[in-house]
N, C-alpha and C positions, 0 to 999 in steps of 0.2 A: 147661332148665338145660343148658348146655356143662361138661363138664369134661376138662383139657388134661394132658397128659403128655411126656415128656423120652425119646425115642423111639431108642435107639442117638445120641442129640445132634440130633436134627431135631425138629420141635415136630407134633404130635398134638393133636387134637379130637373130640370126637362130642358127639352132642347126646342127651340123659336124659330121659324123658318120664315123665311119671306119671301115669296114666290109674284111679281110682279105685285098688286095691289093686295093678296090674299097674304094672309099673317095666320101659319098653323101651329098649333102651339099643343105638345103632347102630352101625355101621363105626366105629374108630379112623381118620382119614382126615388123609394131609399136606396140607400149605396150599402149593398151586401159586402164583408171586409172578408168572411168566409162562413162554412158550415161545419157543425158538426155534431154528428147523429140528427137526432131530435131539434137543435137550434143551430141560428144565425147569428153571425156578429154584426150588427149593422153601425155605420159611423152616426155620430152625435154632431150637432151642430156644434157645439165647443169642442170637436175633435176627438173626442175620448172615444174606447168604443161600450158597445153592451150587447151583451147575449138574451135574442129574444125565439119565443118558439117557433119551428116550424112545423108543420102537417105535411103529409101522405101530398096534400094535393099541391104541396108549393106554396102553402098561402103562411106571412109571417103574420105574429099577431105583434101588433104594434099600439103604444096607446089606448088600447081596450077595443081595437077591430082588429079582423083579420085580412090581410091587402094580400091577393092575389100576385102572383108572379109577372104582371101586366102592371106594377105601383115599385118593382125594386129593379136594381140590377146589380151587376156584380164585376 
C-alpha cells in the first residue's frame, strides 16, 4: 500500500507493508519529474511541477532543508 501527503505544497509518497502483525512504513520520499544540470523538477502536490536545486552529493533542497537521495525518487 502507498500512502501520499501534501508536504509544505510538494507531493510525498512511501510505501506501507504488512508483514504478519508488523506494519513497516518507509522514507516519506518526493517524486523527481527530471534533472538538469545543477537542478530537479520535483511534482507539487497540486500537480504542477518546480525546479529546485541539487548538489554534487544528490541531496535536493527543498523547503529550506537539504533531503538526501534516501527522501526522493524518480
Amino acid at each position: 500500500m502507498f500512502e501520499t501527503r501534501d508536504f509544505k505544497g510538494y507531493f510525498q509518497s512511501r510505501e506501507v507493508v504488512r508483514i504478519g502483525n508488523k506494519t513497516i512504513r518507509h522514507n516519506w520520499r518526493f517524486y523527481i519529474c527530471g534533472f538538469d544540470g545543477d537542478s530537479a523538477t520535483i511534482l507539487c502536490h497540486n500537480k504542477a511541477t518546480e525546479r529546485v536545486p541539487i548538489d554534487a552529493n544528490n541531496r535536493i533542497f527543498v523547503a529550506g532543508k537539504w533531503f538526501s537521495s534516501r527522501f526522493w525518487d524518480h
